[in-house]
The first five atom37 places (N, CA, C, CB, O) and aatype in JSON, in Angstrom:
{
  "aatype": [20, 20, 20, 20, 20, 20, 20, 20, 20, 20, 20, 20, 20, 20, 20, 20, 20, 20, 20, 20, 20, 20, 20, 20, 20, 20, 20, 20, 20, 20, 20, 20, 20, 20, 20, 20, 20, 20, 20, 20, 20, 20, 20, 20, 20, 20, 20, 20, 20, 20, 20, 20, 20, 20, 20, 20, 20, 20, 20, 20, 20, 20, 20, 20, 20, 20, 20, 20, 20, 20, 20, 20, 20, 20, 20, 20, 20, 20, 20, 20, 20, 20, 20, 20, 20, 20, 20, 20, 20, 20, 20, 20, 20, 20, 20, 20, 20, 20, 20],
  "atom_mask": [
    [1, 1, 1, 1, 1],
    [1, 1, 1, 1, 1],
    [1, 1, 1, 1, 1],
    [1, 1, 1, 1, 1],
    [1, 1, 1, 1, 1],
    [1, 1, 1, 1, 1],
    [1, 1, 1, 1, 1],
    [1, 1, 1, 1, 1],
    [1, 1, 1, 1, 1],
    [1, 1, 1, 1, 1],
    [1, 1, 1, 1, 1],
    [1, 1, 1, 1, 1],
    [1, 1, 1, 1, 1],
    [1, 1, 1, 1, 1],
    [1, 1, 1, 1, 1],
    [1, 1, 1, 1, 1],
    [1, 1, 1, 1, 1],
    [1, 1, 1, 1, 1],
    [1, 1, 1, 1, 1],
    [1, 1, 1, 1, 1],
    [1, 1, 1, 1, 1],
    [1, 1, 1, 1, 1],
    [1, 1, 1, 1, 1],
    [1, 1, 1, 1, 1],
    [1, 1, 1, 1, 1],
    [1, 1, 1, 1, 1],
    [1, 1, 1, 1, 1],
    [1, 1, 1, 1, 1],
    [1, 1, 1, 1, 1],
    [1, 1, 1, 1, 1],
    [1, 1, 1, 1, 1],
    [1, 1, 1, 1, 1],
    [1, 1, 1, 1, 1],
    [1, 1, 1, 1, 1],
    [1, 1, 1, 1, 1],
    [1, 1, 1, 1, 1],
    [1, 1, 1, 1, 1],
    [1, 1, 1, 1, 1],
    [1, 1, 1, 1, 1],
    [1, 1, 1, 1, 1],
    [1, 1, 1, 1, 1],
    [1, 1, 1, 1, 1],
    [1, 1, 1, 1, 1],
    [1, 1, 1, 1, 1],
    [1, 1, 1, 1, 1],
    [1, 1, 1, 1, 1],
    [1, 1, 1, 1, 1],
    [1, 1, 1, 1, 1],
    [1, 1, 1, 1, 1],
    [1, 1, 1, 1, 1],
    [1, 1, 1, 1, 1],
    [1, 1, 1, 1, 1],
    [1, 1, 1, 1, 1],
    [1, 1, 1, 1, 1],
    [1, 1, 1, 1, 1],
    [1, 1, 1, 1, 1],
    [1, 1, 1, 1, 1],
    [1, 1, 1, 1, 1],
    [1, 1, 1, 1, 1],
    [1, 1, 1, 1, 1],
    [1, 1, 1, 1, 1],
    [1, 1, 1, 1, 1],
    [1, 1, 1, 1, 1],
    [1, 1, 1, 1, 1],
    [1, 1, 1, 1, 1],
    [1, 1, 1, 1, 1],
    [1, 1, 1, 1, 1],
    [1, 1, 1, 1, 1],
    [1, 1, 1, 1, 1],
    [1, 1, 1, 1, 1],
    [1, 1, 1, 1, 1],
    [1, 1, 1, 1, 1],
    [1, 1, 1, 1, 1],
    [1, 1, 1, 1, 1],
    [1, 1, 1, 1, 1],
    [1, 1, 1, 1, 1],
    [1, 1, 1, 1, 1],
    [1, 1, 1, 1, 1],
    [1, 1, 1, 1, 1],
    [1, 1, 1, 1, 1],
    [1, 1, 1, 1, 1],
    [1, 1, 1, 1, 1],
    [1, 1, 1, 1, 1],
    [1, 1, 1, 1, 1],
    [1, 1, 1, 1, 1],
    [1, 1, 1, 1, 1],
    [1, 1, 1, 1, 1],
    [1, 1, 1, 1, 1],
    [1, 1, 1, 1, 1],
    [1, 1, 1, 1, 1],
    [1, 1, 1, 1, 1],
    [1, 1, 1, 1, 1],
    [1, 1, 1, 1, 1],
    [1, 1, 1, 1, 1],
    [1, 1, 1, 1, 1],
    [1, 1, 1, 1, 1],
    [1, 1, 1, 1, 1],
    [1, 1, 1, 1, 1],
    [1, 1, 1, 1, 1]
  ],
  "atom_positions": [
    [[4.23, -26.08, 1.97], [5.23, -26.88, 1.34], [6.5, -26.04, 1.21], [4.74, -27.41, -0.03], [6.49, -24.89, 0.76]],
    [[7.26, -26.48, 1.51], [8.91, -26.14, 1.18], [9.83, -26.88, 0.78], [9.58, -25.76, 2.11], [10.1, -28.01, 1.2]],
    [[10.49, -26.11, -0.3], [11.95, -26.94, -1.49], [13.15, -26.93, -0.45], [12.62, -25.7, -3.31], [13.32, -25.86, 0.12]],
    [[13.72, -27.61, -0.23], [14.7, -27.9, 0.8], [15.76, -28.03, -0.95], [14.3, -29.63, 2.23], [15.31, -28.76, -1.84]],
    [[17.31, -27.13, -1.21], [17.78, -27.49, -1.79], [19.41, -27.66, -1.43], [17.31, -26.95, -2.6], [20.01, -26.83, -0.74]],
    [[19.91, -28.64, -1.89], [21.05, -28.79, -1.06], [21.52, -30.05, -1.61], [20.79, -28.79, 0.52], [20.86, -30.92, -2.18]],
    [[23.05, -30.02, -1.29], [23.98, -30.96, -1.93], [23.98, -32.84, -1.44], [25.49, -30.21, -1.53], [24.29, -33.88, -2.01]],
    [[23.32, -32.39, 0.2], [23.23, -33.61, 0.38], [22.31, -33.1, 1.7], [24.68, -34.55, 0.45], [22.64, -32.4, 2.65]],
    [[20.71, -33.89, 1.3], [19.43, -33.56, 1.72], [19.51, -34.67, 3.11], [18.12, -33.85, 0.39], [20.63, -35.18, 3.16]],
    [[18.7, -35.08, 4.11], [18.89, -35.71, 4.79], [17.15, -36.1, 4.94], [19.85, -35.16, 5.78], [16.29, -35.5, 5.59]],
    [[17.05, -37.06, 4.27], [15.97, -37.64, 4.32], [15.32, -38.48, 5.69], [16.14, -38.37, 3.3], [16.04, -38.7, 6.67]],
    [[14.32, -38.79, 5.66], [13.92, -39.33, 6.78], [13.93, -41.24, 6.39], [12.31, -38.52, 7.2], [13.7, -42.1, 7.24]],
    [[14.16, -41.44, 5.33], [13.69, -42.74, 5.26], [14.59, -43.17, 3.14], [11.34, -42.62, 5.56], [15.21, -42.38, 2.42]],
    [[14.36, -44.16, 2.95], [15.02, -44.35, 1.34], [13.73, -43.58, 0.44], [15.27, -46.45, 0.77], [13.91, -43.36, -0.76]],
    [[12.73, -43.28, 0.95], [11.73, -43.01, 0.05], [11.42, -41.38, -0.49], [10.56, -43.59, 0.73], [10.52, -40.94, -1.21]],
    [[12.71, -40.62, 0.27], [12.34, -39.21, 0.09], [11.29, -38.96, 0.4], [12.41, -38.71, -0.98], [10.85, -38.2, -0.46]],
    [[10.33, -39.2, 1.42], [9.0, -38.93, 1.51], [9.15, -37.25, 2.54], [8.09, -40.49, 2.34], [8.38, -36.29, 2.48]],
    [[10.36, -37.4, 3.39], [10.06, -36.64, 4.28], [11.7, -36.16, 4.43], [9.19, -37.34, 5.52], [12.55, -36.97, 4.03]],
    [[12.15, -34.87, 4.99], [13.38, -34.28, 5.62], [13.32, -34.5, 6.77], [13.64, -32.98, 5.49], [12.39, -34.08, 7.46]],
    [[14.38, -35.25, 7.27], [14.76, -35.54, 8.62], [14.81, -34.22, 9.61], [16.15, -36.24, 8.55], [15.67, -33.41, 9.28]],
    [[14.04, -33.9, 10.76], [14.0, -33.19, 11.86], [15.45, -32.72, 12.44], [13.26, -34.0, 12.79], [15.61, -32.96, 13.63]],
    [[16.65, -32.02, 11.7], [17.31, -31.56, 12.02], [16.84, -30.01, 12.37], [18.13, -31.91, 11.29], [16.03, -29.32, 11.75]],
    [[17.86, -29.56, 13.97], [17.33, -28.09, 14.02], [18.01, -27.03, 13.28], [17.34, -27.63, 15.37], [17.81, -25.88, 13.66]],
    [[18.68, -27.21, 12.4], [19.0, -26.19, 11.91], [18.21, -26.16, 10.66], [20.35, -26.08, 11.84], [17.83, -25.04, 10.33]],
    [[17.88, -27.11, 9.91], [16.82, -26.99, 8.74], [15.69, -26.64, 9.63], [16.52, -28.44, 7.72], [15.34, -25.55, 9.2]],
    [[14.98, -26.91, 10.55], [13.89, -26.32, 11.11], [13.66, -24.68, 11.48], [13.8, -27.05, 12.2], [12.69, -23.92, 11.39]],
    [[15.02, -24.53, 11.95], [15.02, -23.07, 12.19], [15.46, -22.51, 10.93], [15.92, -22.6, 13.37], [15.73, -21.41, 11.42]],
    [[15.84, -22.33, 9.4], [15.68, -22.05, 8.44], [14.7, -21.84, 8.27], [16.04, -22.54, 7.84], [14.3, -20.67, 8.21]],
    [[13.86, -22.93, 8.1], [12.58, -23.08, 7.52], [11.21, -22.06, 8.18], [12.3, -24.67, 7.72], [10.27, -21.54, 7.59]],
    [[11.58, -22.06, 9.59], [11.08, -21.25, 10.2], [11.2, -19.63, 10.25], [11.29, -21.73, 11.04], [10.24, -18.86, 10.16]],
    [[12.46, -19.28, 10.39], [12.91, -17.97, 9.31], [12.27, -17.62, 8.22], [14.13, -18.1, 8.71], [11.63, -16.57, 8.23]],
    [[12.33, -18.41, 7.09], [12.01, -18.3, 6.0], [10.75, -17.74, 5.87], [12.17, -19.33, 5.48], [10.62, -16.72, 5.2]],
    [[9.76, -18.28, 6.45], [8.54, -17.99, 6.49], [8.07, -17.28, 7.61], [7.93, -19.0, 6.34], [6.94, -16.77, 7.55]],
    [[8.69, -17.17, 8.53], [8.76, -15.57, 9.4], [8.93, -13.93, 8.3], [10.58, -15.67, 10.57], [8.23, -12.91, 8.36]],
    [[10.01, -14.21, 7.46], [10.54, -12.77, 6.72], [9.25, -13.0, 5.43], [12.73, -12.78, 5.99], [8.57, -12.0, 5.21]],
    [[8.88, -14.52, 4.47], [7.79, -13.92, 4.06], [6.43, -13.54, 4.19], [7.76, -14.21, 3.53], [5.68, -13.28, 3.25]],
    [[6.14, -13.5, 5.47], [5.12, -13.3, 5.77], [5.43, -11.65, 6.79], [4.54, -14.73, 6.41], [4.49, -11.08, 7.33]],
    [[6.7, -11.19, 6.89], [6.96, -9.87, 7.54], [6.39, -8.73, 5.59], [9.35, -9.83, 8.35], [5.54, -7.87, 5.38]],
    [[7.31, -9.35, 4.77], [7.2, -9.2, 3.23], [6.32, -8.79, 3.21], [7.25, -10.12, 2.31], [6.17, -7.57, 3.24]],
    [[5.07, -9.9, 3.13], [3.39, -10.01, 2.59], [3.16, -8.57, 4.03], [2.19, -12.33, 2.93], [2.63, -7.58, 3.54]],
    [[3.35, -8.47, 4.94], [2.32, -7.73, 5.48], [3.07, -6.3, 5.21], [1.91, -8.16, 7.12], [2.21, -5.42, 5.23]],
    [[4.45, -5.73, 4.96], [4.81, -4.88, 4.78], [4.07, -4.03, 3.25], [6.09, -5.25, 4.95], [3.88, -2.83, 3.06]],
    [[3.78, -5.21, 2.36], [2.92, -5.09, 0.93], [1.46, -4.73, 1.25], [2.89, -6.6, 0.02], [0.89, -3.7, 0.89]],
    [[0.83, -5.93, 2.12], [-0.83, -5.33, 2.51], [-0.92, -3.71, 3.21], [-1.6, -6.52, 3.9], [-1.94, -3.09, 2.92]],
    [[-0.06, -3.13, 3.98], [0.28, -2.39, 4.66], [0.37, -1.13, 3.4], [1.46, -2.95, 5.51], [-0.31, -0.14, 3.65]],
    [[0.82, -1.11, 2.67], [1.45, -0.21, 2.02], [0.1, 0.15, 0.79], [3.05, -0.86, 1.48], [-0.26, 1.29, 0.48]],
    [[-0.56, -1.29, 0.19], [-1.86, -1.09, -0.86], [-2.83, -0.74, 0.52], [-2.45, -2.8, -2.04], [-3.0, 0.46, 0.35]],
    [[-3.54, -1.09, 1.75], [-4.14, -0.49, 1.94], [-3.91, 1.1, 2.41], [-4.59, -1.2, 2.44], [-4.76, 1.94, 2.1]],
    [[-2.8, 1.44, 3.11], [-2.64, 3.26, 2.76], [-2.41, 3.5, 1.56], [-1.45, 4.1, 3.44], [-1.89, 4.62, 1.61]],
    [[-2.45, 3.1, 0.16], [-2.67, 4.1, -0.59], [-3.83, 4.12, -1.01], [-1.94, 4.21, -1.47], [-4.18, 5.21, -1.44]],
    [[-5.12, 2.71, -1.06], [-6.73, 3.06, -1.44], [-6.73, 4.14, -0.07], [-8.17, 1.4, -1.38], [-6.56, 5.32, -0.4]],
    [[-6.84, 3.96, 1.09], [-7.32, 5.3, 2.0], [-6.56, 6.47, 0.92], [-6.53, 5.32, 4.01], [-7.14, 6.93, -0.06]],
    [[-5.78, 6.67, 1.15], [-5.29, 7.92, 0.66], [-6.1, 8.78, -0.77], [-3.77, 7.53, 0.31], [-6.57, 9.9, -0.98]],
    [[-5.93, 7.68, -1.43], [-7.01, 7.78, -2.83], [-8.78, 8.17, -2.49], [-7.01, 5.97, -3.66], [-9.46, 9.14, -2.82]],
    [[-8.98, 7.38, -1.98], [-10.09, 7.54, -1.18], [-10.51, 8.86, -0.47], [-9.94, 6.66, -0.3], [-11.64, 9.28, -0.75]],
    [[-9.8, 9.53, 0.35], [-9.87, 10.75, 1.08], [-9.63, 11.81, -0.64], [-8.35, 10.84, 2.64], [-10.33, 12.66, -1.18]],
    [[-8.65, 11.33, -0.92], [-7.93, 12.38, -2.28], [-9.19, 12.67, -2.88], [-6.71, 11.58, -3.62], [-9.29, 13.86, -3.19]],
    [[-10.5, 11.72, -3.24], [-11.33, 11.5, -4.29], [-12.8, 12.64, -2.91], [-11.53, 9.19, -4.9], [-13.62, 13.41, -3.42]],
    [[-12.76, 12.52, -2.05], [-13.74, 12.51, -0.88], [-13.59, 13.9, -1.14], [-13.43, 11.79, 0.71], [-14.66, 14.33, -1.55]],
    [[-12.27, 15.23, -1.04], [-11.58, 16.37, -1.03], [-12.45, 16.9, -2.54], [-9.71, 16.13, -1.01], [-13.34, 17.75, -2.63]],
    [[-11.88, 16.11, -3.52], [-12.01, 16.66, -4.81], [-13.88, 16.86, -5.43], [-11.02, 15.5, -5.8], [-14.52, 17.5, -6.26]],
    [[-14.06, 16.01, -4.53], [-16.01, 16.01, -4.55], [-16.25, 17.4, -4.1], [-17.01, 14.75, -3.21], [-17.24, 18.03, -4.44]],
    [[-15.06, 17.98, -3.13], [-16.09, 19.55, -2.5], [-15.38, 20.66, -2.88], [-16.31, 19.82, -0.62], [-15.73, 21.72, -2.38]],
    [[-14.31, 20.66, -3.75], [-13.86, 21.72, -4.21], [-14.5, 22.46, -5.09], [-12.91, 21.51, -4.59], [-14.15, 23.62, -5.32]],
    [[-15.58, 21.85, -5.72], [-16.42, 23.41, -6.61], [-17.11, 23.77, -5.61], [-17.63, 23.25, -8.1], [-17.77, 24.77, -5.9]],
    [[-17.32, 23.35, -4.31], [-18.56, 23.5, -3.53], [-17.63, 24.58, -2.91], [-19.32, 22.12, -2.57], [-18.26, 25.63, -2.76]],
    [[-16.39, 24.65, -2.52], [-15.72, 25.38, -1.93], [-15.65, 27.01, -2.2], [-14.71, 24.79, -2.06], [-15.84, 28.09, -1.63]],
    [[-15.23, 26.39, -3.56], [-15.03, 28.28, -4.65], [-16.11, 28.22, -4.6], [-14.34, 28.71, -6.47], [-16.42, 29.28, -4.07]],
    [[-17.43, 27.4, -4.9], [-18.7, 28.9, -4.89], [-18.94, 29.61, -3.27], [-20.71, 28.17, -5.45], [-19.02, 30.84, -3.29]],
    [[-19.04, 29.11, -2.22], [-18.76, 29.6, -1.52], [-17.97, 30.68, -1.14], [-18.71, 29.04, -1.26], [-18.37, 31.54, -0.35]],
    [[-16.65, 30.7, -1.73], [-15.94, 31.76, -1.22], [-16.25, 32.64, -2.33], [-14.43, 31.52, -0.87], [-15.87, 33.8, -2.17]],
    [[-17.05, 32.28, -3.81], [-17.59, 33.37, -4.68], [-18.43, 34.08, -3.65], [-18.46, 32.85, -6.04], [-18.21, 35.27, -3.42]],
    [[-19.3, 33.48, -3.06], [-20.61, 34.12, -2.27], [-19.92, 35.18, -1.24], [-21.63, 32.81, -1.31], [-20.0, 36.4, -1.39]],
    [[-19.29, 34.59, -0.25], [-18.48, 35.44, 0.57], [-17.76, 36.44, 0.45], [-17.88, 34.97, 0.98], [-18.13, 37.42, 1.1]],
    [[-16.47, 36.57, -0.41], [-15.79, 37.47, -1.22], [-16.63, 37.88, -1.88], [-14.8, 37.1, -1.93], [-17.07, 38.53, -0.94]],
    [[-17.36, 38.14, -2.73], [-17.88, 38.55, -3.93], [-17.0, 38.53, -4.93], [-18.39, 39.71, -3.87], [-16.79, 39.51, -5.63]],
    [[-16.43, 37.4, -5.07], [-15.75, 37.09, -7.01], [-16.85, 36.92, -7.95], [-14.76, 35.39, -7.34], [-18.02, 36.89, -7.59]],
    [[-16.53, 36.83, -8.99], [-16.93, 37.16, -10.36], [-16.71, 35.52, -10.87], [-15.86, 38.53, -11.19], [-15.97, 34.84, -10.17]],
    [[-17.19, 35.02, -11.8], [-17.07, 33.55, -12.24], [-15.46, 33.13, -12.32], [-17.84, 33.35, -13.81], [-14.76, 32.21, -11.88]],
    [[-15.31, 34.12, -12.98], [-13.69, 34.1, -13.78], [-13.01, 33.56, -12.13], [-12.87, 36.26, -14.61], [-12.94, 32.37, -11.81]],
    [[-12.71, 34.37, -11.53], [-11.85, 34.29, -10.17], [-12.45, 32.99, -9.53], [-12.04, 35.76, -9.07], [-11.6, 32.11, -9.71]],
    [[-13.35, 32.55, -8.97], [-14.22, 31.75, -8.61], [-13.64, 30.24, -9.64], [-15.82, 32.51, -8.87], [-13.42, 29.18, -9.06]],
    [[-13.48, 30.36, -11.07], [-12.54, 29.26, -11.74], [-11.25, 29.09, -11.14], [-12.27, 29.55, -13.19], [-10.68, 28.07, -10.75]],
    [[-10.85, 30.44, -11.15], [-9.52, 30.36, -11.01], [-9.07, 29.96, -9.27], [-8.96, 31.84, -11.58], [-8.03, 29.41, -8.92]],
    [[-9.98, 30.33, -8.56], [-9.38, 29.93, -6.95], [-9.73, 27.76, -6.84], [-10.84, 31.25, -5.25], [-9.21, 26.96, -6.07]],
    [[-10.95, 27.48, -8.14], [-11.07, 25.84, -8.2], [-9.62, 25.47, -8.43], [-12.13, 25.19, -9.53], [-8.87, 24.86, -7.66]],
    [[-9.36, 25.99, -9.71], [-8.24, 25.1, -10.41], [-7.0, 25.06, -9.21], [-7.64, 25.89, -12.07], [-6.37, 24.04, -8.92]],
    [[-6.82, 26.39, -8.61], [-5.92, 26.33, -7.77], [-5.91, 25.23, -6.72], [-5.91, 27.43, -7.28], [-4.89, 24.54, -6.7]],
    [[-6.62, 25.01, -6.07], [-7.34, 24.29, -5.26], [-7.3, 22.38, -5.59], [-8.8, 25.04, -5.44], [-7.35, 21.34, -4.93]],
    [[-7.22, 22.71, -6.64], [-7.06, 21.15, -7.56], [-5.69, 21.11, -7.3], [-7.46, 21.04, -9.47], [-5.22, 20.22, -6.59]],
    [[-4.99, 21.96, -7.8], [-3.49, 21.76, -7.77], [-2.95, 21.76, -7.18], [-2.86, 22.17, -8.13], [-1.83, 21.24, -7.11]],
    [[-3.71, 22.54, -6.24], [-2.79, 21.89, -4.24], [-2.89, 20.42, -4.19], [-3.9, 22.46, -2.32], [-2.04, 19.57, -3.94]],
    [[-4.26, 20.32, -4.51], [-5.0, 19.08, -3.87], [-3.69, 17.67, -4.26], [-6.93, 18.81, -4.85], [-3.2, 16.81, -3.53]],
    [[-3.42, 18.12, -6.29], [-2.63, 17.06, -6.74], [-1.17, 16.97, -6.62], [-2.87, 16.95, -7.91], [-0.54, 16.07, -7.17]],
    [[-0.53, 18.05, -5.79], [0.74, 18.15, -5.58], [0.97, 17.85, -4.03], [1.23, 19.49, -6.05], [2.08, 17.83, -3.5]],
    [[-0.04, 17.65, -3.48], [-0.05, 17.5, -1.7], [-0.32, 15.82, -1.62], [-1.64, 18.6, -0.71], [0.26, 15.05, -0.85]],
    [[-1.39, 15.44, -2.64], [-1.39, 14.07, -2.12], [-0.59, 12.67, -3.38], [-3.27, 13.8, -1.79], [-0.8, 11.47, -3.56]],
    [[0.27, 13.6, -3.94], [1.15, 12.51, -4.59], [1.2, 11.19, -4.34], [2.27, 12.75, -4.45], [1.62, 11.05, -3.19]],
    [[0.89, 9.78, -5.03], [1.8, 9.14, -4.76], [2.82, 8.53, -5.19], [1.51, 8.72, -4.42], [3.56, 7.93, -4.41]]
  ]
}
């Protein structure tokens, strides 16, 4: 459905039932709903990269203690350092995947 608004409408008949098949109201109308539907997909486009993004962000943050104990094992750090290379690691994580 579409509001056709205008000073003097051009009906198809006395009953307002219908807008007369002029092409320039057709190609409006057709526009119109070309750009909102460019709109709507520029919006779907944009919420689904940020769940991926969130998604991967959340996927990352699952293996970062898994990470520092590892590099505890390897290096030989001490707990303390082994905290401290997590937290770091977090804070990349939350300054890299902003949104």
């Amino acid at each position: 459905m579409v509001h056709v608004a205008s000073v003097w409408v051009p009906f198809t008949s006395e009953s307002k039932e219908a807008v007369a098949h002029y092409p320039e109201i057709e190609r409006e109308i057709k526009l119109a709903v070309q750009e909102c539907g460019r709109k709507l997909s520029a919006y779907l486009s944009k919420k689904r990269r940020s769940e991926d993004a969130e998604k991967k962000k959340s996927y990352i943050r699952e293996y970062i203690p898994h990470i520092g104990i590892a590099l505890r094992e390897i290096l030989d750090l001490n707990d303390r350092q082994e905290k401290k290379i997590v937290e770091n690691l977090t804070d990349v994580l939350e300054r890299s995947r902003k949104q």
